[in-house]
C-alpha positions as CSV (number, residue, x, y, z in Angstrom):
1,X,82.4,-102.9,-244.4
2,X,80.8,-101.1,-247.3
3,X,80.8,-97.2,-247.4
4,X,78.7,-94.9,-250.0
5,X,80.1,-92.6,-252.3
6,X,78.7,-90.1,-254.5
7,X,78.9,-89.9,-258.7
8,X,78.2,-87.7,-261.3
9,X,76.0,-89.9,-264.2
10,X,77.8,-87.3,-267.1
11,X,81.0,-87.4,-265.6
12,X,81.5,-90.6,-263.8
13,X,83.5,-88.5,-260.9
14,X,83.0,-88.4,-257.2
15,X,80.7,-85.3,-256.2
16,X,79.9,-83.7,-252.7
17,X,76.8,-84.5,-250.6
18,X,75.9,-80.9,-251.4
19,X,76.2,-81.4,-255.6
20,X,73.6,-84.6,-254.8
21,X,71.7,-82.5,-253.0
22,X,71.9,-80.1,-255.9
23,X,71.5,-82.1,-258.7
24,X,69.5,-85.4,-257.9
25,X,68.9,-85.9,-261.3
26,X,72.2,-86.9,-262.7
27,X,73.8,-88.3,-259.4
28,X,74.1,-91.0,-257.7
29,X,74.6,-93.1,-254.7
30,X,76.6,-96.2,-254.6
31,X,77.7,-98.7,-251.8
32,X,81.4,-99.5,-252.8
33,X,83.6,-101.9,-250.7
34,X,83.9,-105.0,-248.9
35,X,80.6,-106.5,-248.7
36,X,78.5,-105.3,-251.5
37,X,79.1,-108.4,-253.6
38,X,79.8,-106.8,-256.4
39,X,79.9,-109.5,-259.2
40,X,77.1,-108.4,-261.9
41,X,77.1,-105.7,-264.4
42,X,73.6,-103.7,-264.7
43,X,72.7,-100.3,-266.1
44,X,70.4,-97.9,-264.2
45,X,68.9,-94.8,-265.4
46,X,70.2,-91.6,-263.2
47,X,66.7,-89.6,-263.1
48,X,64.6,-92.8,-261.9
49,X,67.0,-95.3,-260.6
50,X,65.3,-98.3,-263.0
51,X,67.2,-100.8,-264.7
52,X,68.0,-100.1,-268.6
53,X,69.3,-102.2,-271.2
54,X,72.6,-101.7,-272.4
55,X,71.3,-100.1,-276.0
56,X,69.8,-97.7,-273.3
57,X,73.0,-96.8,-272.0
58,X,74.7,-96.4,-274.8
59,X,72.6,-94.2,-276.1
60,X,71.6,-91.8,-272.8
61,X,75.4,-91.8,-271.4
62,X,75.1,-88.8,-269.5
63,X,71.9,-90.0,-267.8
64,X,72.8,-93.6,-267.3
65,X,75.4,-95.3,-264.7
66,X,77.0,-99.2,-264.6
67,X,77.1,-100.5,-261.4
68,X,78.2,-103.9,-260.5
69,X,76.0,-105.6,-258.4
């Protein structure tokens, strides 16, 4: 069963409900465990949750996250 966790986009570390409540900019929500079929790097953009290229990523770090899909 699949479970959500939260992340910081600049650090990459698990935050508290109340820092993504805080700080919806540079968090995020992920589904992590058994279930999510999780086979597919992408990059997403923190602020609006679209997909990004990978030169996007590399350059914006702090404001992009790689989640498998």
């Amino acid at each position: 069963m699949a479970r959500t966790v939260n992340r910081s986009a600049r650090t990459g570390r698990f935050v508290s409900k109340a820092q993504v409540r805080r700080s919806p900019r540079t968090t995020t929500t992920e589904a992590v465990g058994r279930g999510t079929g999780n086979t597919k790097a992408v990059h997403r953009s923190a602020t609006t949750g679209r997909f990004v290229s990978k030169a996007t990523a590399q350059r914006r770090p702090s404001t992009t996250i790689r989640q498998e899909v």
